[in-house]
C-alpha positions in Angstrom: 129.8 93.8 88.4 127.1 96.3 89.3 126.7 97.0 92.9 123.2 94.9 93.6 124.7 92.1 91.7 127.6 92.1 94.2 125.7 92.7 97.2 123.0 89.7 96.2 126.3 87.4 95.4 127.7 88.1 99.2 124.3 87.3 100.6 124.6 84.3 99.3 127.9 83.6 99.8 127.5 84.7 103.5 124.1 82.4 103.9 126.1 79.2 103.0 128.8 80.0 105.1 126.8 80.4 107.8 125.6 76.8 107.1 128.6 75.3 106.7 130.1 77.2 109.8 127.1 76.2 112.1 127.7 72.5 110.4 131.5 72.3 111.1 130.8 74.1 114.9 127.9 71.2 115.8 130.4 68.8 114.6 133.3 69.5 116.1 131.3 69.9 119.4 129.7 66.3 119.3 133.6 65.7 119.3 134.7 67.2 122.3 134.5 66.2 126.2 130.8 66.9 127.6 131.9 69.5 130.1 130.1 72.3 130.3 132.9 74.9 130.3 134.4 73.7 127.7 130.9 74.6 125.9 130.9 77.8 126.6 134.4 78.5 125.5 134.3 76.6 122.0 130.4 78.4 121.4 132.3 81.6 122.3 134.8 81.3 119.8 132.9 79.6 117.6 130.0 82.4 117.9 132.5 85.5 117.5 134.6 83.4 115.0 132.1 83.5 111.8 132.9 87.0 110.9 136.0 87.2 110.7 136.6 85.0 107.3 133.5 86.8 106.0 134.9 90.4 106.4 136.9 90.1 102.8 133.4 89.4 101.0 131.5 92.0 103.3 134.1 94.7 101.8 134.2 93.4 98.3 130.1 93.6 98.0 130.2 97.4 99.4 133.0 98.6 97.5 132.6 101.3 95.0 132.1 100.6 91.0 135.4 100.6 89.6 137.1 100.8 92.8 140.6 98.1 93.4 
C-alpha cells in the first residue's frame, strides 16, 4: 500500500477510535461515584490512555514501502 494510502487509512482509523474512546470514557464515567477526585483520576487515565493502543497503527502508516 503506497504511503498516502496508509497514512489517510490511520487517520481514519485514529478518528473513529477517538470516538469510540471518548464514547466508552463518558460511559464508564456516568457509571462511577460522583466524587470529584475520582474524576480527575479516571479523565487522567482516560486522557493519557488513548495513545497507547493507537501507537501500532501510528508506526504501521509511517513505515517505509516494503519495510516488515
Amino acid at each position: 500500500m503506497p504511503p498516502r494510502a496508509r497514512r489517510f487509512v490511520a487517520t481514519i482509523g485514529v478518528v473513529l477510535f477517538l470516538a469510540f474512546w471518548v464514547w466508552g470514557a463518558v460511559t464508564i464515567n456516568d457509571l462511577l461515584p460522583d466524587i470529584w477526585w475520582l474524576d480527575l483520576i479516571f479523565f487522567t487515565v482516560a486522557g493519557i490512555g488513548w495513545g497507547v493502543p493507537l501507537i501500532p497503527m501510528l508506526r504501521w502508516a509511517e513505515r517505509e514501502p516494503g519495510a516488515k
